[in-house]
N, C-alpha and C positions, 0 to 999 in steps of 0.2 A: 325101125320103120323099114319098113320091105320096098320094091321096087314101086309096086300098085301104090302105096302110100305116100312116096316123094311124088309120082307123079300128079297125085288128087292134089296135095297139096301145092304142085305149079302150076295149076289149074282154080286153085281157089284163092291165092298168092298173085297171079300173072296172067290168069286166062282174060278170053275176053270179055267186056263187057255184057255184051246182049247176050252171049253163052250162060253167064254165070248168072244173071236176071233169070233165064229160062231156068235156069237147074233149082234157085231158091223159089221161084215157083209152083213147082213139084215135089222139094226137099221134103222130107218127115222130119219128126223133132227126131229121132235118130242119127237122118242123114247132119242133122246140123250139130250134133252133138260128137260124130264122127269130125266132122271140120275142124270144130273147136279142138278136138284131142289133137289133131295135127296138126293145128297153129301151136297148142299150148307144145306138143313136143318141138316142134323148131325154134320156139322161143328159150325152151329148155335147153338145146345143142348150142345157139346162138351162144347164148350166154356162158357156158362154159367153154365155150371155144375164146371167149374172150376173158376168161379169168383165168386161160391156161397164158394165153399172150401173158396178161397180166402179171403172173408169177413167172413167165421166162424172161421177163426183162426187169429185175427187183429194187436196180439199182440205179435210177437214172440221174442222180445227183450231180454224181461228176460230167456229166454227159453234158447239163444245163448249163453249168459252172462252165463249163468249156463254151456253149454256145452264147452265153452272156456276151465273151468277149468279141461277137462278132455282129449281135446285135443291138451295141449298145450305139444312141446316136450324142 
């Protein structure tokens, strides 16, 4: 995703309300078919940003075990 493209997407993500009313008013099934490609790619980076988390922390066993002991009442 290039520069033009994260920022269409903080715009279709974060912009504003009566901007983005105005723009789907206008849109072509194109222009919306482009949106969806760049929600579906953010949802695609999302997610693997959190399955890397995921596999950087593998072992949280003893972690919990440890924290048991502090919130047991």
């Amino acid at each position: 995703m290039n520069d033009f493209d994260k920022d269409n997407l903080e715009f279709f993500l974060h912009g504003d309300e009566k901007e983005f009313e105005e723009w789907m008013e206008q849109a072509s099934s194109e222009d919306l078919d482009y949106a969806l490609k760049l929600i579906r790619i953010a949802k695609a980076e999302m997610l693997e940003q959190h399955y890397d988390f995921i596999d950087a922390v593998p072992h949280t066993y003893d972690a919990k075990q440890l924290l048991k002991q502090f919130t047991k009442r």
